[in-house]
RODO-2510 file (C-alpha; in nm, 4 decimals, decimal comma):
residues 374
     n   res          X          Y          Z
     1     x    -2,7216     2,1666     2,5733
     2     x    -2,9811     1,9308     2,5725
     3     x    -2,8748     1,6077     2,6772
     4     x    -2,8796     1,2760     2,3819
     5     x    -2,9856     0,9438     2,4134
     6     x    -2,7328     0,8780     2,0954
     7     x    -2,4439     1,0043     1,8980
     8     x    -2,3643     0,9033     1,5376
     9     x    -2,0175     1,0066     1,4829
    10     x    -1,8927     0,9451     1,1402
    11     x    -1,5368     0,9197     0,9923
    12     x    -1,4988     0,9909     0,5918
    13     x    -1,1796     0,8835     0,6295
    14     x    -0,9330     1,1061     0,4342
    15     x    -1,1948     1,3107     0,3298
    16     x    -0,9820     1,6569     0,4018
    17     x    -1,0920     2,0082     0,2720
    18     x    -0,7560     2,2040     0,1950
    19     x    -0,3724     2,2311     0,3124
    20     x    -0,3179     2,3098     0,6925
    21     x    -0,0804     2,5817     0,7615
    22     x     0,1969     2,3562     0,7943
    23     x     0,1034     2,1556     0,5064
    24     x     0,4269     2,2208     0,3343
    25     x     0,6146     2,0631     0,6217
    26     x     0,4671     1,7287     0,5214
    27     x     0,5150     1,7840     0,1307
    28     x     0,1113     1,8392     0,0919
    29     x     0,0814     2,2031     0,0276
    30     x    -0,1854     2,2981    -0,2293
    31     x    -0,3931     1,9624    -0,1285
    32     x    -0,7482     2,0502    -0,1351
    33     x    -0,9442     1,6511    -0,1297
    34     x    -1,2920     1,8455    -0,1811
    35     x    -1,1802     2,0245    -0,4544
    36     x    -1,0282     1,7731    -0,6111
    37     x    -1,3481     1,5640    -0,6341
    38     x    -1,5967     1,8834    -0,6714
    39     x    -1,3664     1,8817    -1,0578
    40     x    -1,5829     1,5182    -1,1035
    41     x    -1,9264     1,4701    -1,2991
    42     x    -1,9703     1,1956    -1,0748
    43     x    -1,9578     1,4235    -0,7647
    44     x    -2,3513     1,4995    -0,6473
    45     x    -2,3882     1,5589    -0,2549
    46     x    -2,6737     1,7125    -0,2173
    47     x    -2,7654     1,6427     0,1737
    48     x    -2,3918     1,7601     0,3234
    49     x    -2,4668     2,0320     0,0826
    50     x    -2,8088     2,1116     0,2510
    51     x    -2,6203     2,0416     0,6258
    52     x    -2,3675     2,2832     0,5417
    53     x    -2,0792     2,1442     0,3687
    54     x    -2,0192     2,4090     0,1449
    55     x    -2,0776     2,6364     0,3769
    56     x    -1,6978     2,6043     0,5490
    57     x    -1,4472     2,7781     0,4745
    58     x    -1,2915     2,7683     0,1473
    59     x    -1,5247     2,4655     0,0527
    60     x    -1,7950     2,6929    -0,2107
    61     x    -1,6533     2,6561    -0,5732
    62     x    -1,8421     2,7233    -0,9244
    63     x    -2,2140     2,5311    -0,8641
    64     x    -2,1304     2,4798    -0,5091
    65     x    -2,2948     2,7516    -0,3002
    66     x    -2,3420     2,7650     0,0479
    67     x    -2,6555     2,7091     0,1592
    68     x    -2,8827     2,9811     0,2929
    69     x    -3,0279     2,7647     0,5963
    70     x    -2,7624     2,5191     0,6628
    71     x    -2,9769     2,2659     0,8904
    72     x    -2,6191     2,1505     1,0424
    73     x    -2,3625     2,3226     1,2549
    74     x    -2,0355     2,3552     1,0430
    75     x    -1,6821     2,4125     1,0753
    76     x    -1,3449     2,3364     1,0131
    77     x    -1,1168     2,1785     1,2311
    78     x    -0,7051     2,1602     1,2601
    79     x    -0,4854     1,9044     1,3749
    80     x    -0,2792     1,9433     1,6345
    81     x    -0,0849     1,6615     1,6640
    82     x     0,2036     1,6134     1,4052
    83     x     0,1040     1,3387     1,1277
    84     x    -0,1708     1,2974     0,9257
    85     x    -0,2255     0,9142     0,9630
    86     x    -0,5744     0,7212     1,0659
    87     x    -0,4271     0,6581     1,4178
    88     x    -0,3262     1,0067     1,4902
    89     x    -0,6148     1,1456     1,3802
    90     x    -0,8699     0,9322     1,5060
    91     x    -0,7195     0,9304     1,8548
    92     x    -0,7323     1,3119     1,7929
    93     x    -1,1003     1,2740     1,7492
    94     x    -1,1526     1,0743     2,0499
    95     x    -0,9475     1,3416     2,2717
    96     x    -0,6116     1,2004     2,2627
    97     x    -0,3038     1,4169     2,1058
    98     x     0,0291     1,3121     2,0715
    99     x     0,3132     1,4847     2,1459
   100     x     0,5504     1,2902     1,9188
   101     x     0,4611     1,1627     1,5724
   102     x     0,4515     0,7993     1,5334
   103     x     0,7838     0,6808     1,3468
   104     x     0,7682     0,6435     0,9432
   105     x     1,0632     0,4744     0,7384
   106     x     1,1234     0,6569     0,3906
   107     x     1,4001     0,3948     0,3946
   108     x     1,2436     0,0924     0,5368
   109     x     1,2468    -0,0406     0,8352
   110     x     1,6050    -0,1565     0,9984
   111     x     1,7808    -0,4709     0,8649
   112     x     1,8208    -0,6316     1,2541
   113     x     1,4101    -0,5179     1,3095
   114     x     1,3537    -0,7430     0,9883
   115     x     1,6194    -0,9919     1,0388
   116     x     1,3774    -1,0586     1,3352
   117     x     1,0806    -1,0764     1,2383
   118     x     1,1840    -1,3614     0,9639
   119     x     1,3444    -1,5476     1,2353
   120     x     1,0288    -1,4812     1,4500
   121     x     0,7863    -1,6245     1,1167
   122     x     1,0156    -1,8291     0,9452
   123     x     0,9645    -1,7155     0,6114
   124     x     1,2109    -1,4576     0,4505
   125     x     1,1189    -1,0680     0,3292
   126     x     1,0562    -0,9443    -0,0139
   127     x     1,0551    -0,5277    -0,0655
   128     x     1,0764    -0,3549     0,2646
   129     x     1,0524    -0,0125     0,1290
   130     x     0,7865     0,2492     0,0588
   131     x     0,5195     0,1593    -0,1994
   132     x     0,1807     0,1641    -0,3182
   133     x    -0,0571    -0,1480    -0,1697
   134     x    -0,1858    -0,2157    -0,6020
   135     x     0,1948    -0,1486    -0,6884
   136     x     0,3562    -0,3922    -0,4587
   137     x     0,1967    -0,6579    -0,4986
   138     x     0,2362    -0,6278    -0,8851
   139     x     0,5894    -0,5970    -0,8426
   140     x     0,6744    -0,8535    -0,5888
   141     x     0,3567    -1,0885    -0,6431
   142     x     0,5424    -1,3582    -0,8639
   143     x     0,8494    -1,3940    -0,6226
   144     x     0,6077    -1,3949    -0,3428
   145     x     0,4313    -1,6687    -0,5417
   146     x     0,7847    -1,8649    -0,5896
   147     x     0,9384    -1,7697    -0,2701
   148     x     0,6775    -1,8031    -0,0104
   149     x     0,8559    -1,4798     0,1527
   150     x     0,5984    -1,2532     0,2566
   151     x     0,5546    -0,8857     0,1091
   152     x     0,6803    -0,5698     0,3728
   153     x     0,6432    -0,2909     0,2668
   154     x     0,5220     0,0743     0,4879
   155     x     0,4394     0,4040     0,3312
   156     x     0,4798     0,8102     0,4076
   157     x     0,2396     0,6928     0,6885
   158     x     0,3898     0,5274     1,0466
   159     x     0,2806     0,1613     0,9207
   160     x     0,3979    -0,1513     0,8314
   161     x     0,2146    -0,3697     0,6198
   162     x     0,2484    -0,7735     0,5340
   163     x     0,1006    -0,8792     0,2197
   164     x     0,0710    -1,2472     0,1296
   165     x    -0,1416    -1,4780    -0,0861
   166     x    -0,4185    -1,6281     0,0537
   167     x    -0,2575    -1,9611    -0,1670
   168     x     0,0429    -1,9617    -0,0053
   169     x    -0,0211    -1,8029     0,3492
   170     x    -0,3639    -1,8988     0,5293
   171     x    -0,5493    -1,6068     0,6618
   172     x    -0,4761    -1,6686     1,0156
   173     x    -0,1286    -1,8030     0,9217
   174     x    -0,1353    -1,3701     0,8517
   175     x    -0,2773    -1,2662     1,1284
   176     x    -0,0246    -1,4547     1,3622
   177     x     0,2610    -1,3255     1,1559
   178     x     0,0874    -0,9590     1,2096
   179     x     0,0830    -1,0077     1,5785
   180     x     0,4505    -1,0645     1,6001
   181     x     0,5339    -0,7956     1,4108
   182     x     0,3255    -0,5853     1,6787
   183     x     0,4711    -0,7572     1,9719
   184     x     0,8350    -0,5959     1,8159
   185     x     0,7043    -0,3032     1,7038
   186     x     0,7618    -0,0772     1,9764
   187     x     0,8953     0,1671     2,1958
   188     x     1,0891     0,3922     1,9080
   189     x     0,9851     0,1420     1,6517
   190     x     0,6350     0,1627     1,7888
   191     x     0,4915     0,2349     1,4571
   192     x     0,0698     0,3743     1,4715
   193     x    -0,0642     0,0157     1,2714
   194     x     0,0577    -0,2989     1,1344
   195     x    -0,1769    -0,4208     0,8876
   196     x    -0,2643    -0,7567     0,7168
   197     x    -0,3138    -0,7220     0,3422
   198     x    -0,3855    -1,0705     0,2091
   199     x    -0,4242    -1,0541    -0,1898
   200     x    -0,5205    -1,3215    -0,4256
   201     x    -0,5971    -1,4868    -0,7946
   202     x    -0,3163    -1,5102    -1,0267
   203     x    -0,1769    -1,1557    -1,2481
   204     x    -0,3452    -0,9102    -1,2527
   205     x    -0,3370    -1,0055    -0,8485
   206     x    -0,5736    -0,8457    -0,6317
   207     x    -0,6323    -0,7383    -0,2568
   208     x    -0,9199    -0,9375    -0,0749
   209     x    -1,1203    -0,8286     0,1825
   210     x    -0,9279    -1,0015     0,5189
   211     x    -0,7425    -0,6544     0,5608
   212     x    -0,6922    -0,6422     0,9418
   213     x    -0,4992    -0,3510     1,1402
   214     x    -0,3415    -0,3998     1,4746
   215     x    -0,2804    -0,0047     1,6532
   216     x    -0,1073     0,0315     1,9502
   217     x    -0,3398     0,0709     2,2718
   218     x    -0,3703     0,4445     2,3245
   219     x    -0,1477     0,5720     2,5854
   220     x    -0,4288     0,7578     2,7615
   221     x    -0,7916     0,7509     2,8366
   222     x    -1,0139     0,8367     2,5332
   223     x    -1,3220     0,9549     2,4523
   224     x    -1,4480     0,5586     2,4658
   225     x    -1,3336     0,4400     2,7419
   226     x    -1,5271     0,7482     2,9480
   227     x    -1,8098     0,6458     2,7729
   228     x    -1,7839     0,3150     2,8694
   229     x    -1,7122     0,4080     3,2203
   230     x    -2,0308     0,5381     3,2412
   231     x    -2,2093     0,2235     3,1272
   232     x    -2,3147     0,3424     2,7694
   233     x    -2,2788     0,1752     2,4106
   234     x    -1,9784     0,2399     2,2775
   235     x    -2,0655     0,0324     1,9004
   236     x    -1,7759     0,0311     1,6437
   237     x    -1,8733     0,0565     1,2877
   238     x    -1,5879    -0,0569     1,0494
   239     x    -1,2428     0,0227     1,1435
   240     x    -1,2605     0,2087     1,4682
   241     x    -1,2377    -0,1116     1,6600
   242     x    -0,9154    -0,1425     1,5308
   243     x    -0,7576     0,1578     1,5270
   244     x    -0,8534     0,1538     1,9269
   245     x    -0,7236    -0,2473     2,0069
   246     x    -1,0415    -0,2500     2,1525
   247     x    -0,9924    -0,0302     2,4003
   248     x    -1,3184     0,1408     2,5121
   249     x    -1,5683    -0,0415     2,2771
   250     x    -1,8614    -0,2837     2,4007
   251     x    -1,9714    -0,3495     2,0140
   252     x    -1,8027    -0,4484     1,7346
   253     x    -1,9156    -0,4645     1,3604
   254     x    -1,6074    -0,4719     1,0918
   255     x    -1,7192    -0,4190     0,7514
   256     x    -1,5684    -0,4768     0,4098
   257     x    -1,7118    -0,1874     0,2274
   258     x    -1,8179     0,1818     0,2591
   259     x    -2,1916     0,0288     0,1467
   260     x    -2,1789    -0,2302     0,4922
   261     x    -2,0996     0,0246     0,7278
   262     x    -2,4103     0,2377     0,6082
   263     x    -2,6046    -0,0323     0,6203
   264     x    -2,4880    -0,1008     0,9637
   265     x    -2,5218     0,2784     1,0748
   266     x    -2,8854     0,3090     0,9241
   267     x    -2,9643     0,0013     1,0814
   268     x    -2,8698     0,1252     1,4405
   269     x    -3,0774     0,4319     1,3677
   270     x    -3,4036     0,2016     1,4070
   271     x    -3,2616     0,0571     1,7373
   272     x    -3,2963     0,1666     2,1032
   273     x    -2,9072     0,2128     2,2368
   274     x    -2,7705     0,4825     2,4802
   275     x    -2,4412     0,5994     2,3853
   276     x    -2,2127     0,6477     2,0541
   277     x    -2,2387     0,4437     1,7338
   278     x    -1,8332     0,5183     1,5830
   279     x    -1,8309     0,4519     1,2203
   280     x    -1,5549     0,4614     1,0062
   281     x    -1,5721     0,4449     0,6123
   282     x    -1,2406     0,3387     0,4456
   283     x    -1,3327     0,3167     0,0653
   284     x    -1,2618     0,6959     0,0558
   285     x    -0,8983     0,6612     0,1567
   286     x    -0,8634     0,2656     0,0734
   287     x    -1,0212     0,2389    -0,2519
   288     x    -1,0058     0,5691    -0,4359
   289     x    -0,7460     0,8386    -0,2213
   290     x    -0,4347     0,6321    -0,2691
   291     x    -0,5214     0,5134    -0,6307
   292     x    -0,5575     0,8550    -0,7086
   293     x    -0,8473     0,7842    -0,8335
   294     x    -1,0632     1,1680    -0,8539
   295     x    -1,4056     0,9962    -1,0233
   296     x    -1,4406     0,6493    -0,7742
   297     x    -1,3671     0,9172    -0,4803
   298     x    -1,6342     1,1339    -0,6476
   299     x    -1,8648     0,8624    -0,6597
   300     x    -1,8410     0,7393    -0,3618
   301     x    -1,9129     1,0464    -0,2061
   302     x    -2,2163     1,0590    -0,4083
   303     x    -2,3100     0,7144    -0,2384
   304     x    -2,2389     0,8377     0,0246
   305     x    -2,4773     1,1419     0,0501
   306     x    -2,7510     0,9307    -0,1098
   307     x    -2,7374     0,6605     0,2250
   308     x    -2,7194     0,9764     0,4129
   309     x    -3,0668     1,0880     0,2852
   310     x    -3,1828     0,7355     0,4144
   311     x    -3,0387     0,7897     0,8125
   312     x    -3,1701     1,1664     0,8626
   313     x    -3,4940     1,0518     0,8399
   314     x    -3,4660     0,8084     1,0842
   315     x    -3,2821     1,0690     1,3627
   316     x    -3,4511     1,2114     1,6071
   317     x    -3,4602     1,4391     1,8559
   318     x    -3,2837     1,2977     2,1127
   319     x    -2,9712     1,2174     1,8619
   320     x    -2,6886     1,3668     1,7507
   321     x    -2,5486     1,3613     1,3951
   322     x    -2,1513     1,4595     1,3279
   323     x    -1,9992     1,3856     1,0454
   324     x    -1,6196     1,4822     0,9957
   325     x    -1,2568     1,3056     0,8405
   326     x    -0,9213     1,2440     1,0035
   327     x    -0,6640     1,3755     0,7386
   328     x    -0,6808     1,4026     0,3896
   329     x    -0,5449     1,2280     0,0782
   330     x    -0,6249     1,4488    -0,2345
   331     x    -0,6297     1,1938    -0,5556
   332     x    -0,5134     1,5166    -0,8054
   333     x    -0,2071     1,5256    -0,6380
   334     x     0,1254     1,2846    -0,7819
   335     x     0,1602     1,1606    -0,4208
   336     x    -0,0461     0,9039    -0,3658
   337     x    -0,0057     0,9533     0,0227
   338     x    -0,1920     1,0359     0,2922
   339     x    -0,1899     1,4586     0,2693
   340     x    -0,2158     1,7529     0,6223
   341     x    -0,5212     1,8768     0,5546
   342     x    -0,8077     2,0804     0,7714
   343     x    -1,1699     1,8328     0,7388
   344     x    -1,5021     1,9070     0,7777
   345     x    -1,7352     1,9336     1,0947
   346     x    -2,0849     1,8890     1,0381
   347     x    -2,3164     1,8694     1,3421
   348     x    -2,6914     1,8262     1,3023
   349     x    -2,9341     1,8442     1,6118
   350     x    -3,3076     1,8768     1,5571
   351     x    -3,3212     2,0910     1,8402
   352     x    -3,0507     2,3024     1,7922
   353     x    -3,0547     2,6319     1,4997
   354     x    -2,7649     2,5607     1,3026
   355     x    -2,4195     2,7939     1,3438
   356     x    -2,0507     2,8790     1,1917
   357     x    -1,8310     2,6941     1,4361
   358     x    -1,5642     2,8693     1,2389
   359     x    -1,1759     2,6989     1,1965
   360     x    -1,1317     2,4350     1,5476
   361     x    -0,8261     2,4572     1,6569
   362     x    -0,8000     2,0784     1,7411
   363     x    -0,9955     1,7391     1,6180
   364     x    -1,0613     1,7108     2,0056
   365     x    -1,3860     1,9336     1,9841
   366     x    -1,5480     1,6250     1,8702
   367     x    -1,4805     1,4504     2,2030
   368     x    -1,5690     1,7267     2,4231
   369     x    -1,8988     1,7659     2,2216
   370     x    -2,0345     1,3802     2,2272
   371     x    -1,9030     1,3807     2,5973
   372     x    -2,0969     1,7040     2,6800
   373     x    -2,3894     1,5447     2,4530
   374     x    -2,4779     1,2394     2,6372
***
């Protein structure tokens, strides 16, 4: 393989294309994200369709042919290690698979762990239970309001989340109560992310842009820290600097939007780096996945593929071009969880005739490819 001066790896996070074997396991079987949004008028991709996205396996339906000269590589890939969070999978990405899932609380999290963490913030707990991020905070907004006690809540997912009103708890006053969760959060409560959720306005309340997630360092080398070992650009794009604690990045650009990170990614297209640009887009999952929302997913995959007919242009040959998820979350489905899904691999080089990389057996292919790559 030719050798690259850069790698643009991007994350459509919870964009998955249909149940894993063992999608039943996690309550997901018959969850098909792509197919769910393919049902939408406002779904139009035609550059993944031209790479090869409907080329995959069990991703052509109706209008949606496979192409006849795919320009990309494409494939399928499974997930070997047992959840089907951000964490999990994006360390999967980046080489790293985990024996043991990360904890999850269909019951909330222990009285003594929260009984702690009040003590720790000196503010009492409202919820502590699994729920929706739009839900909760319409449910326990008012008391929250009243109280001052700050929102807990987690989800099928191995998270827990504090939401609190940017009127009655201070941004950073959030972020410090966020970091002592994390400092207790561990060992076999070491949950994959606690996340700040600050919200705002009065009913009809609604989440603000501040989100802010604090993973656990990855137990093992990753794809980014080899990278970095070897002196090149390891440049986070959204999330990924998060979901990492840092570990392995020498850039960092957090975004607020799906629209931000593609102007940050087609920005770095015009610049001279050596190494891997890591962008994650959240809206997907965020905005649309959990709200079960089938048309704003559509659409934003529309978006999507019309900012990605602005960065192809720009790519040369001496970069690489992937484009895959980290789990799915179908918004057909009643769940509005996370769901265990195969995603897509799409894997354009200039220089390279495009190929069926068939059904992966593990997310890791992507970090033996950009390590092989550059």
């Amino acid at each position: 393989m030719n050798k690259k001066k850069r790698v643009f790896l991007i994350v459509l996070d919870s964009f998955g294309i249909g149940e894993l074997p063992d999608a039943a396991d996690f309550g997901d079987e018959g969850s098909h994200t792509l197919r769910a949004v393919q049902s939408s008028e406002k779904f139009d991709c035609p550059n993944m369709a031209t790479l090869g996205l409907f080329n995959i396996e069990d991703c052509s339906r109706g209008k949606y042919l496979p192409a006849s000269a795919p320009l990309a590589s494409f494939g399928r890939m499974a997930e070997v290690s047992r959840g089907k969070d951000t964490t999990t999978g994006h360390w999967e990405i980046a080489g790293l698979t985990l024996a043991r899932p990360f904890p999850t609380y269909p019951d909330g999290f222990p009285d003594d762990l929260i009984a702690e963490f009040s003590r720790l913030c000196g503010r009492g707990v409202l919820c502590n239970k699994p729920y929706s991020g739009t839900d909760v905070i319409r449910d326990f907004g008012d008391e929250h309001l009243a109280t001052g006690k700050l929102i807990v809540y987690t989800s099928a997912d191995s998270v827990f989340q504090i939401a609190a009103h940017e009127d009655i708890v201070p941004l950073s006053e959030l972020y410090r109560y966020c970091e002592i969760a994390r400092k207790l959060l561990v060992g076999e409560h070491g949950v994959g992310r606690v996340i700040a959720r600050p919200f705002g306005d009065k009913y009809p309340f609604k989440r603000l842009s501040g989100r802010h997630d604090y993973s656990l360092l990855p137990p093992a080398p990753t794809m980014l820290d080899k990278l970095k070992e070897r002196g090149l650009d390891v440049i986070s794009v959204g999330k990924i600097n998060d979901i990492f604690a840092s570990q392995g990045v020498t850039e960092s650009h957090p975004t607020s939007s799906n629209s931000e990170g593609m102007d940050l990614t087609v920005s770095f297209a015009d610049k001279d780096f050596h190494g891997l640009c890591f962008v994650n887009l959240v809206d997907f999952d965020m905005l649309y996945g959990h709200r079960n929302d089938v048309d704003g997913y559509a659409s934003a995959l529309t978006e999507f593929d019309r900012r990605l007919g602005e960065l192809l242009p720009k790519l040369t040959d001496d970069d690489l071009l992937i484009i895959t998820a980290d789990h799915g979350c179908d918004p057909s489905t009643t769940s509005t969880d996370h769901s265990r899904e195969y995603v897509p691999l799409l894997v354009y080089d200039k220089q390279k005739k495009s190929e069926s990389l068939g059904t992966l057996p593990s997310f890791t292919y992507v970090s033996q490819l950009v390590l092989k790559s550059l």
